[in-house]
C-alpha positions, 0 to 999 in steps of 0.5 A: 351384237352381243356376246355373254350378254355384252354388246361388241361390234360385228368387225372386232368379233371377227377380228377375235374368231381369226386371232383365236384360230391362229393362236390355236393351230400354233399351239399357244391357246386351247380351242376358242372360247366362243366357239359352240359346244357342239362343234368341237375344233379338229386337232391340227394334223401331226405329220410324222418325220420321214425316216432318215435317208440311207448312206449313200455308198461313198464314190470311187476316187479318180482313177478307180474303176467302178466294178460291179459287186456280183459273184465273181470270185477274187484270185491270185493275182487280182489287185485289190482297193482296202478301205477301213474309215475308221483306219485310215492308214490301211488304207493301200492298193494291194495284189494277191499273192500266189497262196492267195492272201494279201498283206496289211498293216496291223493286220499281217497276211488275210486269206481272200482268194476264192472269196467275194468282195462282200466275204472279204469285206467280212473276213477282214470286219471280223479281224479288226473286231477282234483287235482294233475297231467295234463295228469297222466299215470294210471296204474291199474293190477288185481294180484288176481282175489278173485272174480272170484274163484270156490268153489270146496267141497265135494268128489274130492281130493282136494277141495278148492277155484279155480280162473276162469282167463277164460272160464271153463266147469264143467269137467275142474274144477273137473280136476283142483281138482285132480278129484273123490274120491272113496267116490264120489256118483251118482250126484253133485250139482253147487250153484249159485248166493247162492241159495242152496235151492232144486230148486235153485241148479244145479243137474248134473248126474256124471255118464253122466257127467264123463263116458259118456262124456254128453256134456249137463252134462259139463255146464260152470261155473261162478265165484262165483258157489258152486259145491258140489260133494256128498259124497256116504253115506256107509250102512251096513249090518250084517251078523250072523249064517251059514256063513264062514265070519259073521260080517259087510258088508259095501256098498254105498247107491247108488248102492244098494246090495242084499241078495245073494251079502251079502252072497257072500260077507260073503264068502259063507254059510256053509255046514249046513246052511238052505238056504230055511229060511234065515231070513232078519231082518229089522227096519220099518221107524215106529219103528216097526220090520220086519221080511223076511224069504227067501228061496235063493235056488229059487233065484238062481234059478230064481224063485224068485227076489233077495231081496235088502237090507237096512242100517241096516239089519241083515242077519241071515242064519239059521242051517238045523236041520238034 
């Protein structure tokens, strides 16, 4: 074979043509000499550099809460994480205060209630520009929402101060509590913006709320609302006389009892009980003292309506002469 009019082996031309080619996508010669002219080596491609990756917000330190950064507004109250890197001696747990403003060191007080995270962290760029650091990295975490807590009190298991992180229907709340007691009444009443008064109060029928699953009844929460679930307030009744069981007999206001229940409840009359004159004794609102004489053979016929009775009353179940 020859080559530029010189005889060369076929195994050395090889042995050059891949010399060549590996010298040439190392950049450390030109294209080959021995290549045609009509066929021009391709430039190796030139891969661009990837663009370089975004700082990974740094992890919260053990025994911080991770919160997420929406809109929820910092109040009086809240607990606040300060970072600033390039600072680290402000770095410090800090509470609002009741105007609002936290206190740092080198910085004095800053006002942040009503404020994002994100705006507070802006607050407090804009003072270190002013008078320590170019460009200052701000970091600002709520660890306790204080301000956005519901006041739980009344007849739930257990009540007490419940933080409102997110979005809370009322029947969420009273989960959160354990739910009812046996003392629960009829209604609960939601305070809000501390206004207590009659008109000022949310009054909510439990019975549409819990059984009956209202969805009107199952209002949304706000931080700051009171909800008092009342209390059903115990009466009771006194029984004497033709009686297998006299004595107390406790009920609930609001589900009223009646003058054959108590009975019943006293374990029924005697065999020589007067059901034609059981008398209902009972206190007026005036002080003065009343006096029902009952024949209980026409209720429990249907002759007549039972008779409801009050806190207070005393039952007397008379003895038949003969």
């Amino acid at each position: 074979m020859r080559v530029n009019g010189r005889r060369v082996r076929a195994g050395w031309w090889r042995h050059c043509l891949a010399l060549a080619a590996a010298c040439q996508v190392l950049g450390l010669v030109g294209p080959c000499p021995f290549a045609a002219p009509d066929a021009p080596v391709p430039d190796a491609p030139v891969e661009e550099a990837p663009p370089p990756a975004a700082l990974a917000p740094a992890p919260p330190r053990a025994g911080v809460r991770a919160v997420a950064r929406g809109r929820d507004l910092i109040g009086a109250a809240d607990l606040l994480e300060v970072r600033v890197f390039e600072l680290p001696e402000l770095q410090s747990s800090v509470r609002v205060k009741a105007d609002g403003t936290i206190s740092l060191p080198l910085i004095g007080s800053i006002l942040v209630a009503g404020m994002t995270e994100t705006d507070a962290e802006a607050s407090l760029r804009d003072v270190l520009e002013e008078r320590y650091v170019k460009e200052p990295h701000v970091s600002i975490l709520v660890k306790e929402h204080e301000s956005r807590k519901v006041s739980v009190i009344g007849a739930v298991v257990r009540p007490g101060a419940y933080p409102l992180l997110a979005e809370r229907s009322l029947l969420q709340i009273i989960s959160e509590t354990g739910g009812l007691t046996r003392e629960a009444g009829t209604e609960l009443l939601v305070i809000r913006n501390g206004d207590a008064s009659p008109g000022g109060a949310i009054r909510v029928d439990l019975q549409k709320l819990v059984e009956q699953a209202d969805a009107s009844s199952n209002i949304p929460v706000q931080p700051g609302d009171v909800i008092n679930v009342l209390a059903d307030e115990p009466i009771y009744i006194y029984v004497d006389g033709a009686v297998k069981s006299p004595g107390q007999i406790e009920a609930r206001a609001s589900r009223p009892i009646t003058l054959l229940q108590v009975l019943i409840r006293a374990g029924g009359t005697t065999d020589a009980a007067n059901a034609r004159q059981v008398r209902v004794l009972r206190q007026a609102a005036d002080g003065s003292r009343e006096d029902l004489v009952v024949d209980t053979r026409k209720i429990r016929r249907g002759k007549r309506d039972d008779v409801v009775l009050r806190d207070g009353d005393i039952v007397v179940v008379p003895e038949a002469l003969f």
